[in-house]
KEFIDO-995412 format. One line per 8 residues: their letters; for each residue x, y, z of C-alpha. Coordinates in steps of 0.001 Angstrom, whole numbers, plus 500000, padded with zeros to 6 digits. Example, Ala and Ser with C-alpha at 12.3 -4.5 7.8 and 13.67 -1.06 7.14 Angstrom:
<atoms>
as	512300/495500/507800 ~ 513670/498940/507140
</atoms>
This chain:
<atoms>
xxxxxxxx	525715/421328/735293 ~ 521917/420886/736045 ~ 520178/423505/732961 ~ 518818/425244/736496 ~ 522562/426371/737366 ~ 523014/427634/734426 ~ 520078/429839/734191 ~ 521203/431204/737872
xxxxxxxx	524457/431869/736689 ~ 523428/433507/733306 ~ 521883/436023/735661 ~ 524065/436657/737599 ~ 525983/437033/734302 ~ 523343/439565/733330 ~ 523834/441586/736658 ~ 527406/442213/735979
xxxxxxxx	526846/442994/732359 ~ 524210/445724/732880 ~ 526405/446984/735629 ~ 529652/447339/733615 ~ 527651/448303/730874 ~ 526542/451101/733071 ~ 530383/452249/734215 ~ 531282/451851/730482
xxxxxxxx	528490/454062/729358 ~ 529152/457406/731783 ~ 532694/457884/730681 ~ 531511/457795/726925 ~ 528903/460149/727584 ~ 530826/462809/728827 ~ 533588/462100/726013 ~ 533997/464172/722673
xxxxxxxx	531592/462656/720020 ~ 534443/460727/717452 ~ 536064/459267/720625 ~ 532612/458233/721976 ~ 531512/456707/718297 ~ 534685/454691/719050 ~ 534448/453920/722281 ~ 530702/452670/721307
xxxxxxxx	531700/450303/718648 ~ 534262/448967/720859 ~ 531516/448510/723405 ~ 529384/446805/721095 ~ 532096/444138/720472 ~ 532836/443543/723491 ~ 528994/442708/724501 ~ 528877/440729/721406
xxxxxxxx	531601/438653/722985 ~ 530498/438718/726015 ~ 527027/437455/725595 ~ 528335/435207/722970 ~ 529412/432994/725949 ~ 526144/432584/727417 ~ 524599/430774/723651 ~ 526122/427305/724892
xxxxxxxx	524808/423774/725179 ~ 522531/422757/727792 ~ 523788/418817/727222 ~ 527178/417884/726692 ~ 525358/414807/724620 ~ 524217/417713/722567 ~ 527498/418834/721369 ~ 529004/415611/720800
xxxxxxxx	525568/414612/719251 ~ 525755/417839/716858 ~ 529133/417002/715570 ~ 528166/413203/714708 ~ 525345/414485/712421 ~ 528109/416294/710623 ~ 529306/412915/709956 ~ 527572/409453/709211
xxxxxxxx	524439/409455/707217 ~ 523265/406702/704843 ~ 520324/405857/702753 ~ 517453/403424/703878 ~ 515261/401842/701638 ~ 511697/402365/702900 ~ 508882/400027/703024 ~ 504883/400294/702301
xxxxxxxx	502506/399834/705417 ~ 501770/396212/705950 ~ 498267/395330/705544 ~ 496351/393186/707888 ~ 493694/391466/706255 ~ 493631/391493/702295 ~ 491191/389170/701666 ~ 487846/391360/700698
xxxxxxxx	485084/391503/703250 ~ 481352/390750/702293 ~ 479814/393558/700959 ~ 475949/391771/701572 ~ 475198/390817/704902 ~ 473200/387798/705173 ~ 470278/387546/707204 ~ 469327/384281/709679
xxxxxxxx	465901/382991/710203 ~ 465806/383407/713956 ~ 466368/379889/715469 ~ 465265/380073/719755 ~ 467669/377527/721090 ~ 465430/375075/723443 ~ 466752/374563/727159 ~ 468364/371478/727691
xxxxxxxx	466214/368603/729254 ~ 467051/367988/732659 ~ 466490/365023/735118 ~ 463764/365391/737347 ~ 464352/365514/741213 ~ 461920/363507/743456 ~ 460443/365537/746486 ~ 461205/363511/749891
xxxxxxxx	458881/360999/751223 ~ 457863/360264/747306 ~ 459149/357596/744852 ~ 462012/358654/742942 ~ 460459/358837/739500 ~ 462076/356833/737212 ~ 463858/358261/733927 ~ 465259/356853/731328
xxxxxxxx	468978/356511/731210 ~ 470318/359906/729379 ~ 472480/359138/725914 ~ 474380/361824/727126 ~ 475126/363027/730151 ~ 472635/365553/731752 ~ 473843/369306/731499 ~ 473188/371991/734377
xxxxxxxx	470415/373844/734405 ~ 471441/376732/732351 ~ 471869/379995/734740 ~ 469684/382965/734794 ~ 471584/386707/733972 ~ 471357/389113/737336 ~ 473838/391402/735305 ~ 476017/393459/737825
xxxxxxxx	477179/396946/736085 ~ 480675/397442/737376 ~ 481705/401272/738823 ~ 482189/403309/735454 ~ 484838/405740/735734 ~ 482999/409083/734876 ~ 485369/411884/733871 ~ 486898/414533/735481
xxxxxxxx	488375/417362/733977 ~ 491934/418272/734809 ~ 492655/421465/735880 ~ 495741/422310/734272 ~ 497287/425232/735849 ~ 498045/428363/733458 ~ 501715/428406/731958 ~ 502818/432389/732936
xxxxxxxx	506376/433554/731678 ~ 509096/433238/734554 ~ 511188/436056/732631 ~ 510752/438706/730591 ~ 512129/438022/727322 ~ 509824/434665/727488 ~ 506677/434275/725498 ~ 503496/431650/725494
xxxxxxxx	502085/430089/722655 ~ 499050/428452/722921 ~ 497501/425013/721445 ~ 494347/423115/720916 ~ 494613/420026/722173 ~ 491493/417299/723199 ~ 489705/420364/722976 ~ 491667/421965/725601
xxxxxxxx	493297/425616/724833 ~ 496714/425088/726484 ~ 499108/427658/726781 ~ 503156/426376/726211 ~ 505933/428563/726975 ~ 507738/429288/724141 ~ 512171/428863/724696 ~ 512020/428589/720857
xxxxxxxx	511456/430773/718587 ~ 513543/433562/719487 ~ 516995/431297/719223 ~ 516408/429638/715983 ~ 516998/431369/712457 ~ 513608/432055/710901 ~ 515131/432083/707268 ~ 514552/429132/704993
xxxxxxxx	516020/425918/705437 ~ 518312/423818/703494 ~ 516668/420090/703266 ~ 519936/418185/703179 ~ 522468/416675/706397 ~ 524316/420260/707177 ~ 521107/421940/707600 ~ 519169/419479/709514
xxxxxxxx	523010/419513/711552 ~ 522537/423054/712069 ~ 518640/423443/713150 ~ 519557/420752/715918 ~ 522324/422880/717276 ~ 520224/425912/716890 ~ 517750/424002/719125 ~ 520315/422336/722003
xxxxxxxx	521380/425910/722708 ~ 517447/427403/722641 ~ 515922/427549/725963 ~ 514203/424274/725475 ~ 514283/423169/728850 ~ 510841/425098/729755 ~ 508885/424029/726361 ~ 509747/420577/727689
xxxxxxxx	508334/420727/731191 ~ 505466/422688/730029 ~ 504648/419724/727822 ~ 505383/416877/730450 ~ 502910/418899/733211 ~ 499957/418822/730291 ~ 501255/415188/729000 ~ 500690/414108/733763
xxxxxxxx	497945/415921/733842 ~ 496121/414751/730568 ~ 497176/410964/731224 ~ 498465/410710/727935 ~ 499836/407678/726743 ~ 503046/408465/724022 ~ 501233/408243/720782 ~ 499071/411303/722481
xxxxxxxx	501624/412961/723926 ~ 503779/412347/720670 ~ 500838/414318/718971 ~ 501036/416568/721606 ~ 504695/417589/720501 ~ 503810/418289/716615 ~ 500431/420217/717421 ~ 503161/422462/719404
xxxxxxxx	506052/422974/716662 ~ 503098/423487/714186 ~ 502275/426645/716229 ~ 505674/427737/715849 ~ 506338/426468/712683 ~ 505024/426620/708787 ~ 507534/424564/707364 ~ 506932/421106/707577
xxxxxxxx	510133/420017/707885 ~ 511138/422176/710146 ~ 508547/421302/712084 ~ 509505/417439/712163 ~ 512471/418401/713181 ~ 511397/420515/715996 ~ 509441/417858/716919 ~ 512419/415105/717141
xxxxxxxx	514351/416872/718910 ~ 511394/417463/721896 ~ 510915/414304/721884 ~ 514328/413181/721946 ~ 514630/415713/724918 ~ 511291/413734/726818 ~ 513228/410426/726265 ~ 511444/409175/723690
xxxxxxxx	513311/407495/720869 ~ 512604/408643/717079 ~ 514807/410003/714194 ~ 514748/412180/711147 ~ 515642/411204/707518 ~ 515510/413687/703810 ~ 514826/413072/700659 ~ 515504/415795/697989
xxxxxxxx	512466/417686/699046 ~ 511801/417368/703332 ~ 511988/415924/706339 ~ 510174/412941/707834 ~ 509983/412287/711526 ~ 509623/408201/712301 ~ 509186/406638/715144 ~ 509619/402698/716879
xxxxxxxx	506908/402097/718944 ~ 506235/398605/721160 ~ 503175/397340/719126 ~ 502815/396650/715297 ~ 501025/399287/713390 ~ 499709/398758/709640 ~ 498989/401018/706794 ~ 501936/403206/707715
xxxxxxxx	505160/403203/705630 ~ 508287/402285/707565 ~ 512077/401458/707680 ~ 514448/399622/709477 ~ 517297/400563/711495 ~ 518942/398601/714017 ~ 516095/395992/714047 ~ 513416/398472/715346
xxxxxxxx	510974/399918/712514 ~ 510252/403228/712378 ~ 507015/404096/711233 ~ 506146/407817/710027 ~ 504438/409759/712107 ~ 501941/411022/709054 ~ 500854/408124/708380 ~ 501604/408133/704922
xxxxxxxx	501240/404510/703196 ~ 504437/405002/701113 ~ 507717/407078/701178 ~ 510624/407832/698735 ~ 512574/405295/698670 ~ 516243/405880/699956 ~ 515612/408329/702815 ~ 518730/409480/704523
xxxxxxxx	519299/409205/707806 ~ 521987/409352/710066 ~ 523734/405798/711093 ~ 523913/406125/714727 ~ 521982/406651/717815 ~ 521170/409535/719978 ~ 523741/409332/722997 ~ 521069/408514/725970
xxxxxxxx	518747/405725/726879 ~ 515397/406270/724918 ~ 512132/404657/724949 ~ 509402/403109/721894 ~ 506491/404817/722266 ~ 503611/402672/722592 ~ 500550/403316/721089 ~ 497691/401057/723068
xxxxxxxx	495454/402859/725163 ~ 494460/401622/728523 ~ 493063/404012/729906 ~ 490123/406493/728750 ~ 491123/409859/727071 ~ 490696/413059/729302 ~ 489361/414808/726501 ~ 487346/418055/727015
xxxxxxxx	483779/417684/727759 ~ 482069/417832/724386 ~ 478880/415788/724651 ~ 476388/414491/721648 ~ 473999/412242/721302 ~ 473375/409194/719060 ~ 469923/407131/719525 ~ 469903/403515/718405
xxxxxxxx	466993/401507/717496 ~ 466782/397733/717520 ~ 464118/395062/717597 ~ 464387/391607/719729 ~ 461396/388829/719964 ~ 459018/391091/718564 ~ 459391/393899/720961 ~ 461088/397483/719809
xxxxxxxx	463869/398762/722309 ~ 465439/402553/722001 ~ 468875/403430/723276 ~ 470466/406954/723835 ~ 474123/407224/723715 ~ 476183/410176/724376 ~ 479641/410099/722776 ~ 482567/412974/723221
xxxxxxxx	482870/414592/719759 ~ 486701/415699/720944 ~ 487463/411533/721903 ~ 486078/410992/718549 ~ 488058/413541/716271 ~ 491174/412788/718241 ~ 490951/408612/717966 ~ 489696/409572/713937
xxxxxxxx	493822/410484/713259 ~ 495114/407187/715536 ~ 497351/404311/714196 ~ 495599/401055/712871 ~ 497004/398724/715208 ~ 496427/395273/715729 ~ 493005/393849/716287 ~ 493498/392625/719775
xxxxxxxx	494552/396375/720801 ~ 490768/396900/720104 ~ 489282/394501/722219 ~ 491342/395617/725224 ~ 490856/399739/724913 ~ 487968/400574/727694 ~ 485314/402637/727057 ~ 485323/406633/727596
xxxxxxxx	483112/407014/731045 ~ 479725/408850/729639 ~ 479496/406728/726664 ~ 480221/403174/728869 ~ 478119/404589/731569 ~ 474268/404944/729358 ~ 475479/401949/727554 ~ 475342/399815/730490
xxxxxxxx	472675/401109/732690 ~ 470220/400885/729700 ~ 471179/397349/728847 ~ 471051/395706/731698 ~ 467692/395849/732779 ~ 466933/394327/729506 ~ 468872/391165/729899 ~ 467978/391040/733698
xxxxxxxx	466099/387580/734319 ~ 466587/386427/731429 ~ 468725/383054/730819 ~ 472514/383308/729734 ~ 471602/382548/726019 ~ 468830/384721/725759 ~ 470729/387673/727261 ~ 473421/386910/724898
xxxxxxxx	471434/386637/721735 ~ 469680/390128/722903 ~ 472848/391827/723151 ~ 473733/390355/719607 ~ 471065/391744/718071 ~ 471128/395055/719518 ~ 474619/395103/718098 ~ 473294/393770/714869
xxxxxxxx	470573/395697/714049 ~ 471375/399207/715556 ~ 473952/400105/713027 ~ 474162/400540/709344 ~ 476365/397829/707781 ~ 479179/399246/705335 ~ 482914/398287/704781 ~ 485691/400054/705446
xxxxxxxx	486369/400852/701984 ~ 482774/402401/701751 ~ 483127/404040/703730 ~ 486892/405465/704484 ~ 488247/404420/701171 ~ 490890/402574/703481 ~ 491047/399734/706165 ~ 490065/401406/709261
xxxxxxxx	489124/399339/712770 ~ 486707/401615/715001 ~ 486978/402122/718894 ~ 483895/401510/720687 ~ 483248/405475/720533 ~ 483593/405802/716998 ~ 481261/403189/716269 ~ 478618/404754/718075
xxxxxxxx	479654/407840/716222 ~ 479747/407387/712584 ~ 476899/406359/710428 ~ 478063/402651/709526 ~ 480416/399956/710812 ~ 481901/397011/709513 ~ 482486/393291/711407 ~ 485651/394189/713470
xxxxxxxx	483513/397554/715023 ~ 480646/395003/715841 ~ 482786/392413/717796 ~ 484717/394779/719706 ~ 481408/396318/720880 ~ 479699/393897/721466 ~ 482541/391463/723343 ~ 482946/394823/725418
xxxxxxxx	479502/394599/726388 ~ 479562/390710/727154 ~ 482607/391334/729396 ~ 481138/394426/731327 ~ 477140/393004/731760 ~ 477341/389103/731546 ~ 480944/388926/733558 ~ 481406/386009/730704
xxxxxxxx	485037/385440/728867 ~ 484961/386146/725053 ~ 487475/385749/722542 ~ 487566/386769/718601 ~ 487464/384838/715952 ~ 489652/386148/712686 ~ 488169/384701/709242 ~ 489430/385690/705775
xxxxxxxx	488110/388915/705718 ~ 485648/388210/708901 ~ 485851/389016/712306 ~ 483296/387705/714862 ~ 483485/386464/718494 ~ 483064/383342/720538 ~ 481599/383521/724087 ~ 482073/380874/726606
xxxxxxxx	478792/379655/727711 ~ 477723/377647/730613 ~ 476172/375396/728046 ~ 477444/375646/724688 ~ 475181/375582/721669 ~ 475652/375124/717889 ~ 478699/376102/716357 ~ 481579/376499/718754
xxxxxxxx	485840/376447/719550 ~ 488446/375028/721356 ~ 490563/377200/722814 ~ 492733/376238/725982 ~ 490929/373720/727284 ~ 487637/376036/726597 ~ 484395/375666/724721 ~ 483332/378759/723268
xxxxxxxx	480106/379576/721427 ~ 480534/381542/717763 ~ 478602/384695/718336 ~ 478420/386974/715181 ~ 477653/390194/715646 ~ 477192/391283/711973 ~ 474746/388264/710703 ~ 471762/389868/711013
xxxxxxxx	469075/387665/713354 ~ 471623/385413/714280 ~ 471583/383856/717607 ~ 474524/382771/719222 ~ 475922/379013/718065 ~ 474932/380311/714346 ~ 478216/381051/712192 ~ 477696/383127/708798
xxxxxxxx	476603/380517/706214 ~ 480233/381748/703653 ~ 482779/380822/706778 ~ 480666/377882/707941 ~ 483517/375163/706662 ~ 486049/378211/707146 ~ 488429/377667/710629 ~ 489175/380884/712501
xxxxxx	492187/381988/713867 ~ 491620/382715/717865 ~ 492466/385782/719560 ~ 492819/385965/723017 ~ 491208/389310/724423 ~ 492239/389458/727801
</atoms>
């Protein structure tokens, strides 16, 4: 019966009760007082009873689901987060002696009614002239707010919570709270059994389509909307583990798959998703790992978990992001300073403080995920339209190598471990946010740029503790890859004064692995 039904026939339910309770309660008041202190307690049972039959599932699955926890459970061993790249990235950044690449001689074209002027036989074969940049800034998708409509209470008994969210203050109705014990809970399988039937027969229903209208109107993808989820059972919930478990069951309930295990001490909530994540301890059930949700590097080992599935089709979340954050409108601004054939250029960036402090708590993925996230509107938007008319006119190199060192010189150099005491790969907005950046935050800047501006095809280049790019030139200079049939120039945006064709003099022997970025 559709959860709708059953709320329509609960009130009807309610009708009747207040009625009889009404044509029980005349007769008692006109009785002697012992007969009416009996007929009272007799009343009271009878409502107990009665209303007793209205606490029920709203899912069959539920029930059947709710007995099977009683049942199977089994330890898994749990594994550390894998880590990407272990070999140790240069802590000095070398600096190139600026080396102008010279045009390409090309073989000159007689005029008609003149001789044809006679050349010398090239030893190679002449190259086209190379083309000049008329950079075309594509339509930047600016931001619009969503109006997310107010969340009011439909009954009276009902009650709102409200979250912070992308710097949003949403309100959620709450079909908790009031149906689930508030004592302390036992961290073992009968009482994560019995906070999951507690749950199935809350009034979950309208928690859950409060969250899916914010999750359609925010555009979130399911990491977000996964995040979404735990900022809400944290309102409702101080203990942690309850909380996780709150949490898995929501998002059991919005079709995405995840599952709960114990140690002696609380619950975890993990989760598979579609793309590889890293730093983030796991285990493996069923041939899917599930990564925790905290992001902790390491767990107990020997989690228990229940050795089964939940009794409907469910989804891994994915984590990439293809499509901008609809974060609140919190606007700062960053200048950047950078030198290029002896002339001084300033750029002023915005970037949305609420993007930032979100993306600060995200996954590390895998690199490629990086190179294919766009760029929030505002921030793309002054990047663009301040660049271009520097590299308009100029040749394809030139362009290229003034991009490069606009990437190289406007940002503080620092690892990862500098500076986050961890691995940590940067969207674009971050980088123009915090006060250093590493190689991978360079590259996926600047290839972002070389897409948007130059319309060119770029792929990265992954070194032993190096990431740089490649761009495919019209005319390829200096160092360069194969890759499908493609030339591609190395372009590194973190050797300072390097022009494109130069590679960093430590990987110069070194051979890449390539990364498609498309």
């Amino acid at each position: 019966m559709a959860y709708r039904e059953i709320r329509q026939g609960l009130n009807i339910q309610r009708k009747k009760y207040r009625l009889g309770r009404a044509v029980l309660l005349l007769p008692i008041l006109l009785m002697p007082a012992s007969i009416a202190a009996q007929s009272m307690s007799e009343f009271e049972q009878w409502k107990k009873q009665y209303l007793g039959e209205f606490k029920q599932y709203k899912d069959q699955m539920d029930k059947e689901f709710a007995s099977f926890l009683q049942q199977r459970w089994k330890a898994f061993d749990t594994e550390p987060g894998e880590i990407r790249d272990e070999a140790p990235k240069p802590v000095e950044i070398p600096v190139a002696k600026p080396q102008e690449v010279q045009p390409q001689p090309v073989e000159p074209v007689a005029t008609p009614g003149q001789p044809k002027i006679p050349v010398k036989p090239p030893v190679k074969p002449a190259q086209p002239r190379e083309p000049i940049v008329r950079p075309k800034i594509p339509p930047v998708k600016m931001p619009v707010q969503p109006v997310i409509p107010p969340a009011r209470p439909t009954q009276p008994d009902e009650k709102l919570v409200t979250i912070e969210f992308l710097g949003y203050q949403l309100p959620v109705v709450d079909g908790i709270s009031g149906s689930v014990s508030a004592s302390p809970m036992v961290v073992n399988q009968q009482g994560i059994q019995k906070r999951f039937s507690e749950l199935a027969q809350s009034e979950y229903p309208d928690t859950v389509r409060r969250l899916q209208q914010i999750r359609q109107r925010l555009k979130l993808n399911d990491w977000a909307y996964m995040r979404l989820v735990q900022q809400f059972s944290a309102a409702i919930e101080s203990d942690p583990s309850k909380q996780n478990i709150l949490s898995w069951f929501l998002l059991l309930k919005s079709g995405l798959d995840a599952r709960v295990a114990y140690d002696k001490r609380q619950v975890f909530l993990l989760v598979p998703t579609r793309q590889e994540l890293f730093d983030i301890a796991f285990f493996t059930f069923d041939g899917k790992k599930y990564y925790d949700v905290s992001r902790q590097k390491n767990l107990p080992q020997n989690l228990y978990s229940y050795d089964g599935k939940y009794p409907k089709r469910l989804s891994s979340a994915s984590v990439a992001l293809r499509d901008t954050l609809n974060s609140k409108q919190a606007q700062k601004l960053k200048t950047l300073n950078f030198r290029f054939n002896n002339k001084d250029y300033r750029i002023q960036v915005p970037y949305n403080h609420n993007t930032v402090r979100f993306l600060g708590e995200y996954p590390q993925m895998d690199l490629q995920q990086y190179f294919r996230t766009p760029v929030e509107g505002a921030t793309a938007k002054a990047l663009l339209q301040q660049l271009a008319p520097l590299i308009e006119g100029k040749t394809q190199t030139e362009a290229v190598n003034l991009l490069l060192r606009f990437v190289q010189k406007s940002f503080r150099y620092a690892t990862d471990q500098k500076q986050f005491g961890a691995e940590n790969y940067l969207f674009v907005e971050e980088t123009i946010f915090y006060p250093a950046s590493d190689c991978e935050d360079r590259s996926i800047l600047f290839a972002w740029l070389v897409r948007e501006l130059l319309g060119l095809d770029v792929v990265a280049l992954d070194f032993p503790g190096h990431v740089a790019t490649a761009v495919a030139l019209t005319q390829p200079v200096g160092d360069v890859v194969q890759y499908k049939s493609k030339t591609y120039t190395v372009a590194d945006p973190t050797y300072i004064n390097a022009n494109v064709g130069m590679k960093m003099p430590q990987y110069k022997n070194t051979r890449p692995e390539v990364i498609s970025i498309l």
